[in-house]
C-alpha positions as CSV (number, residue, x, y, z in Angstrom):
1,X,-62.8,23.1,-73.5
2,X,-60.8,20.7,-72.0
3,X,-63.6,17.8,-71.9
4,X,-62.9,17.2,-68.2
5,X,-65.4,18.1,-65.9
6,X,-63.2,18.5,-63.0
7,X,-60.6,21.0,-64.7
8,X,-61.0,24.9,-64.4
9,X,-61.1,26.6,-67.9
10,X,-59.4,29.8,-66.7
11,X,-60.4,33.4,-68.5
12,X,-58.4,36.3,-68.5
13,X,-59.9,37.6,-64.9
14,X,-59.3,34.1,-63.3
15,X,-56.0,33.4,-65.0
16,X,-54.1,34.6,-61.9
17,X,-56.0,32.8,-59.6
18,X,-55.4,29.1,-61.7
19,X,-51.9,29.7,-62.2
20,X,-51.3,30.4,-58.3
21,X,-52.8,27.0,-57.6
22,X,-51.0,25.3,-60.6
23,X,-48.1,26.4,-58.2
24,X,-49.4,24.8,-54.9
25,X,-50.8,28.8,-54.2
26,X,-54.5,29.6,-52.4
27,X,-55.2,33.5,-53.6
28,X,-58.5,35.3,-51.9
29,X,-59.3,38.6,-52.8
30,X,-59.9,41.0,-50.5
31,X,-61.5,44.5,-50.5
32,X,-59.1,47.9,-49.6
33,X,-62.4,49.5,-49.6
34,X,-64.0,47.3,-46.4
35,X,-60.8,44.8,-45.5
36,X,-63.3,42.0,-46.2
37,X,-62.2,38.9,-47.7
38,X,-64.4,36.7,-50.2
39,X,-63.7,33.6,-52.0
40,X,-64.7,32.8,-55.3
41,X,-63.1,35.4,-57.2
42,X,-64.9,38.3,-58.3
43,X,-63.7,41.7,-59.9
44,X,-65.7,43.7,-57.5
45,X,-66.4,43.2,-53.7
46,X,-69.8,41.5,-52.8
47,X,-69.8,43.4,-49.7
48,X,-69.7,46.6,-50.2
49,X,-69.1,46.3,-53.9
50,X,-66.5,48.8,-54.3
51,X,-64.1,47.3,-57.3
52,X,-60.8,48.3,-55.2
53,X,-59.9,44.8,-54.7
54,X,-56.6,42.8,-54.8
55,X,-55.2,39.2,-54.3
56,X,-53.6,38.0,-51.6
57,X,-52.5,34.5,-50.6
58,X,-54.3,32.4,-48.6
59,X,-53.4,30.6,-45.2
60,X,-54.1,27.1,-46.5
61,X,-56.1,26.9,-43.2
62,X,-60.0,26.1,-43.1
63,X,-62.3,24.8,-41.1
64,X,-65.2,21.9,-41.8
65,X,-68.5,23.7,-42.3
66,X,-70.4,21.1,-44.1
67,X,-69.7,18.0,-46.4
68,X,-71.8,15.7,-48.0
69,X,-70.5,12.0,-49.3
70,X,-71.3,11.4,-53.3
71,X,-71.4,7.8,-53.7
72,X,-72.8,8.0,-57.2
73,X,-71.8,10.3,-60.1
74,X,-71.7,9.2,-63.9
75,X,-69.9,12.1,-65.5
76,X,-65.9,11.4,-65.8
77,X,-64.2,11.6,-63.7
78,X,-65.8,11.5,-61.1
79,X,-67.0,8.0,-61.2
80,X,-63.9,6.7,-60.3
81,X,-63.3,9.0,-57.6
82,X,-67.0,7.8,-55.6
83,X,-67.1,7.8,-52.8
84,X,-65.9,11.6,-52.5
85,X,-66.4,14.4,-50.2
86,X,-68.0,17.7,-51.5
87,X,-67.7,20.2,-49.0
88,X,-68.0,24.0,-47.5
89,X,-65.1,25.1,-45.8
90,X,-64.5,28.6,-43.9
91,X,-61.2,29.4,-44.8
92,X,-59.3,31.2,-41.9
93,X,-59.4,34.7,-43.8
94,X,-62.7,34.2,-43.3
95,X,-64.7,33.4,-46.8
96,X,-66.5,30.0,-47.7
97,X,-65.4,27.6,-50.3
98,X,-66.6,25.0,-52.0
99,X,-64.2,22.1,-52.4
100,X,-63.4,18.4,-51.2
101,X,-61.6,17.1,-48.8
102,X,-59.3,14.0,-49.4
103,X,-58.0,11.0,-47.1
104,X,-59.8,11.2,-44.2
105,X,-63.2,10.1,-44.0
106,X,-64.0,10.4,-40.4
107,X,-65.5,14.1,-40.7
108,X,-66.9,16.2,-38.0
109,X,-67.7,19.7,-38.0
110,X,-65.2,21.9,-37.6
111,X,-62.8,19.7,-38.1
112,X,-59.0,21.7,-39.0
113,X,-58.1,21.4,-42.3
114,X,-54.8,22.6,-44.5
115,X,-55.0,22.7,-48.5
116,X,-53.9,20.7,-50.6
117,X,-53.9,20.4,-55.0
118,X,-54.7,17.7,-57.6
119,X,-54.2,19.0,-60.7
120,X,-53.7,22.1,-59.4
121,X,-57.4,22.3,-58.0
122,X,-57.6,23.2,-54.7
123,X,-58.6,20.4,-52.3
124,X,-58.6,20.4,-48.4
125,X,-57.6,17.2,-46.3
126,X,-57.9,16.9,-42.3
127,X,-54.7,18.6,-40.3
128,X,-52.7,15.4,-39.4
129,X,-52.7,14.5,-35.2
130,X,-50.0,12.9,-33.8
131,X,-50.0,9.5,-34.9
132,X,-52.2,9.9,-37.7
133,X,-51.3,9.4,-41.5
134,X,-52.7,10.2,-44.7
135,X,-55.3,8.0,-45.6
136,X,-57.1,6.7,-49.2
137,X,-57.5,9.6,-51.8
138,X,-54.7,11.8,-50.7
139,X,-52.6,11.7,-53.5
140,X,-52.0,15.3,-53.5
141,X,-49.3,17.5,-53.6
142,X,-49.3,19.8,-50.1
143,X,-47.6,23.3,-51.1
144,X,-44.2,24.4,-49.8
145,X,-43.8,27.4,-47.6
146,X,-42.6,30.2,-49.7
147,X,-39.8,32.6,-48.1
């Protein structure tokens, strides 16, 4: 155990799946059986639950589903991170994911979002406009596009 709350503890299924986003990577897994997509990672599709499923690298894109504000949480961490923003986002592939989204902290529904890592979590931020910066909590690493 790695006695933070906030850090994966990766098993032999999920390894693949943590090491990708250690590397600034989103994987999905998606079904050969249906062609559906789903997000968290399971061995099996929760579809059609055939177990003829694969990885495959994410967009990075999402959109804002739903997000609540935690303004109070005792365990480390994550006190020093309050106020934070848990979140569902639907991912453009099309499965939903729990995460949080950093910097901005003028939400709305639907708002576009791009991923993003800390610690090579996972984390989504808002899709810059024109004339908008980065604001508090995004110090994240954004991944590169891979040829």
């Amino acid at each position: 155990m790695t006695g933070r709350l906030d850090l994966p503890e990766p098993d032999a299924f999920t390894r693949t799946y943590w090491e990708a986003a250690a590397e600034g990577r989103l994987l999905i897994r998606r079904c050969r059986a249906c062609g559906r997509a789903h997000h968290y990672p399971r061995e099996f599709c929760p579809r059609c639950w055939s177990e003829d499923v694969t990885w495959e690298a994410a967009s990075g894109r999402a959109t804002l589903y739903t997000w609540s504000v935690v303004h109070r949480n005792d365990l480390p961490p994550f006190a020093e991170r309050t106020p934070y923003v848990a979140a569902v986002v639907d991912l453009a592939e099309g499965p939903r994911m729990m995460t949080e989204v950093v910097g901005e902290r003028e939400l709305s529904a639907g708002a576009d979002l791009e991923v993003a890592f800390r610690e090579g979590v996972p984390v989504f931020r808002i899709v810059p406009g024109i004339g908008q910066v980065p604001g508090p909590g995004s110090e994240v690493t954004t991944p590169s596009p891979r040829a």
